[in-house]
TORVEXSE-849069 format. One record per residue (C-alpha): residue number from 0; residue in one letter; x, y, z. Coordinates in Angstrom, 1 decimal. Example, Ala and Ser with C-alpha at 12.3 -4.5 7.8 and 13.67 -1.06 7.14 Angstrom:
<vodos>
VODO num residuo   east  north     up
VODO   0       A   12.3   -4.5    7.8
VODO   1       S   13.7   -1.1    7.1
</vodos>
This chain:
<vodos>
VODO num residuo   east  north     up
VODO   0       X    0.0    0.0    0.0
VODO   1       X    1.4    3.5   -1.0
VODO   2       X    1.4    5.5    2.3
VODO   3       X    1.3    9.3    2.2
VODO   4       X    2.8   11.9    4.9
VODO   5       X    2.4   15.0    6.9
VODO   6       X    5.4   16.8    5.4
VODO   7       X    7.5   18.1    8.4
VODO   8       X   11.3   19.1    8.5
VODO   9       X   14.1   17.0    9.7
VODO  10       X   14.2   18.6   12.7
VODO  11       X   10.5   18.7   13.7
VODO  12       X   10.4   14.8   12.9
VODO  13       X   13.4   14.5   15.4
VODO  14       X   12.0   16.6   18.3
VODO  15       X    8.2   14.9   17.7
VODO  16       X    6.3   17.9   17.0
VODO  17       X    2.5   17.5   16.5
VODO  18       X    1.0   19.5   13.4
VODO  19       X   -2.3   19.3   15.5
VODO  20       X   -3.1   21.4   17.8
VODO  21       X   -5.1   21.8   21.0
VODO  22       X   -8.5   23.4   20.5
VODO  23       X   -8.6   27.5   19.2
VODO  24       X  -11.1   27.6   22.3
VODO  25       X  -10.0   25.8   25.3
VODO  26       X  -13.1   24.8   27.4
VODO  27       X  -15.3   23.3   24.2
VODO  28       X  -14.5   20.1   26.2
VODO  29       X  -15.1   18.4   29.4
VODO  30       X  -14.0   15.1   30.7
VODO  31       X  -16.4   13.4   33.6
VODO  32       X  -17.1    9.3   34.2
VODO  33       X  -14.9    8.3   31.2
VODO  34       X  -16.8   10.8   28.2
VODO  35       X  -14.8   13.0   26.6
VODO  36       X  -17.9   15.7   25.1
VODO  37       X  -17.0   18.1   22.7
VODO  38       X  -19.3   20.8   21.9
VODO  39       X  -18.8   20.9   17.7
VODO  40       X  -20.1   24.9   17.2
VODO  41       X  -17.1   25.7   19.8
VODO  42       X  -14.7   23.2   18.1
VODO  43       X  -14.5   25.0   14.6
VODO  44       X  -11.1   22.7   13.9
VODO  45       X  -13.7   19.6   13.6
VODO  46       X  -16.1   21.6   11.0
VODO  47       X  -14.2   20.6    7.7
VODO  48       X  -13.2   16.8    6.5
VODO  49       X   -9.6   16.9    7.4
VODO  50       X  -10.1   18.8   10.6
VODO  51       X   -8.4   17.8   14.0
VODO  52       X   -7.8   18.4   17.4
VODO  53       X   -5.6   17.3   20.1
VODO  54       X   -7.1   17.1   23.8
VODO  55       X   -5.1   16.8   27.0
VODO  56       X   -4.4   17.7   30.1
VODO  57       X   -7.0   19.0   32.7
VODO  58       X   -8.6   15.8   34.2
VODO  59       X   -8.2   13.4   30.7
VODO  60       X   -6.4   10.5   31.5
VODO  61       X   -4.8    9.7   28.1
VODO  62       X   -4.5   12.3   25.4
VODO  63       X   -6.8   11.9   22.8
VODO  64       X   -7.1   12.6   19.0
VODO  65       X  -10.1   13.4   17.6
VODO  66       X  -10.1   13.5   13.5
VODO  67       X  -12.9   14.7   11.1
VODO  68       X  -12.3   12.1    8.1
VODO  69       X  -12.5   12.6    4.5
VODO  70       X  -16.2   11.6    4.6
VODO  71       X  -17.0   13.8    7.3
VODO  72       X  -17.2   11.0    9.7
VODO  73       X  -15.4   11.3   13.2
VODO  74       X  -12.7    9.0   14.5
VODO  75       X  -11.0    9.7   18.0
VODO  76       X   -7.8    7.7   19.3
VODO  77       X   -5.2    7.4   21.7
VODO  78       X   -2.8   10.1   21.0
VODO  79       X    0.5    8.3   21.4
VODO  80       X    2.2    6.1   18.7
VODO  81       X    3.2    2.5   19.6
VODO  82       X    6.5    2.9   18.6
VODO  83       X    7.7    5.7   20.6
VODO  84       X    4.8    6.2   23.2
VODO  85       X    5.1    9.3   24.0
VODO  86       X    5.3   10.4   20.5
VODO  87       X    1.9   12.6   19.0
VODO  88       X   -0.4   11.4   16.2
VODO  89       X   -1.3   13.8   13.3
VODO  90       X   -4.0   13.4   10.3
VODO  91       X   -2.4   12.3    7.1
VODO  92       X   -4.0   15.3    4.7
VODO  93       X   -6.4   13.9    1.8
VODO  94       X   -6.3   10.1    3.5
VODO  95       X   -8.0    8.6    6.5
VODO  96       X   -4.8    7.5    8.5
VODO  97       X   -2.7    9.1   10.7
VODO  98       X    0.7    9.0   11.6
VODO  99       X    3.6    9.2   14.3
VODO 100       X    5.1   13.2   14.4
VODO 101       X    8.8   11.0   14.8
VODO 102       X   11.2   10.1   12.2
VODO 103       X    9.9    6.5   11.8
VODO 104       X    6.7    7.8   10.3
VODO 105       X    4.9    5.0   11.4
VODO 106       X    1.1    4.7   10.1
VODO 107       X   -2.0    3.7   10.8
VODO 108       X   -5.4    3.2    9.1
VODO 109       X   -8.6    4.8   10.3
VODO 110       X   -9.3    1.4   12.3
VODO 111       X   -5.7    2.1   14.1
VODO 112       X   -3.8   -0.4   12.4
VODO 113       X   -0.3   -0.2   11.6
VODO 114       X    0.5    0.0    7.8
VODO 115       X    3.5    1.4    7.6
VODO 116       X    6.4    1.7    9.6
VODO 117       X    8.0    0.1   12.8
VODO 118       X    4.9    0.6   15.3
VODO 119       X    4.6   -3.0   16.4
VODO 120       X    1.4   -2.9   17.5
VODO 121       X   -2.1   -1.3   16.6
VODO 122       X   -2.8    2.0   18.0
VODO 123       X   -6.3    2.5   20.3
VODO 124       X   -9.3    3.4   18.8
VODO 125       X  -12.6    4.8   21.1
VODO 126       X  -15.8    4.8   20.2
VODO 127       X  -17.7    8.4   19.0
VODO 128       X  -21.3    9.0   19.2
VODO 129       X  -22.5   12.5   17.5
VODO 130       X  -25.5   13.7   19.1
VODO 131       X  -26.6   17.2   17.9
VODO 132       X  -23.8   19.3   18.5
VODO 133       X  -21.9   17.5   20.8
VODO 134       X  -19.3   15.0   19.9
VODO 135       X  -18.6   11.9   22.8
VODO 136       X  -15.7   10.0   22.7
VODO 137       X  -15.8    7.0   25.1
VODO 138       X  -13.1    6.4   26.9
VODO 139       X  -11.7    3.2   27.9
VODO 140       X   -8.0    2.1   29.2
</vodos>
């Protein structure tokens, strides 16, 4: 399979940084008995196929990534890479995979399976239920 990827320099591959970011408006999210609810009209990053947003921090366990796909459909995963765990995912422009912000440019389809590169395992996918305009992403360890 022909894998595309986020172009990045040398030196932003080497010191892992994220092309996503956290949300433009910090409290369109809460966290409370394992939901993760984003309100979509405050989340304008998640508006557009493509669209993504990091979350962490406050009282999340895990960090999470939550990606507007190419059909308009929403995926949300664990936000570290299996290869180097503490290493950020990113949206792979014009594709529904992501991929590790590291060197190794390790991939994964929109199920979180690995497709390129030397992640050895898949990464963790949660489940996302839309209802209105609020997004909730289950979360489970």
């Amino acid at each position: 399979m022909d894998c595309k990827f986020v172009k990045r320099s040398f030196f932003q591959r080497v010191f892992g940084v994220s092309e996503t970011k956290k949300p433009t408006v910090a409290n369109c999210w809460e966290y409370e008995d394992g939901k993760l609810v984003i309100n979509l009209h405050e989340a304008s990053e998640l508006r557009t196929p493509g669209g993504a947003i990091r979350f962490e921090g406050g009282n999340l366990p895990v960090r999470v990534l939550v990606v507007c796909g190419e059909g308009g459909e929403y995926r949300a995963y664990r936000n570290q890479c299996t290869h180097f765990g503490h290493r950020r995912l990113d949206p792979v422009p014009g594709t529904n995979t992501v991929q590790c912000c590291s060197i190794n440019k390790s991939t994964f389809d929109s199920s979180g399976n690995t497709i390129f590169g030397p992640a050895p395992h898949s990464i963790h996918c949660y489940p996302v239920e839309k209802d209105q305009e609020k997004l909730i992403v289950l979360i489970s360890e």
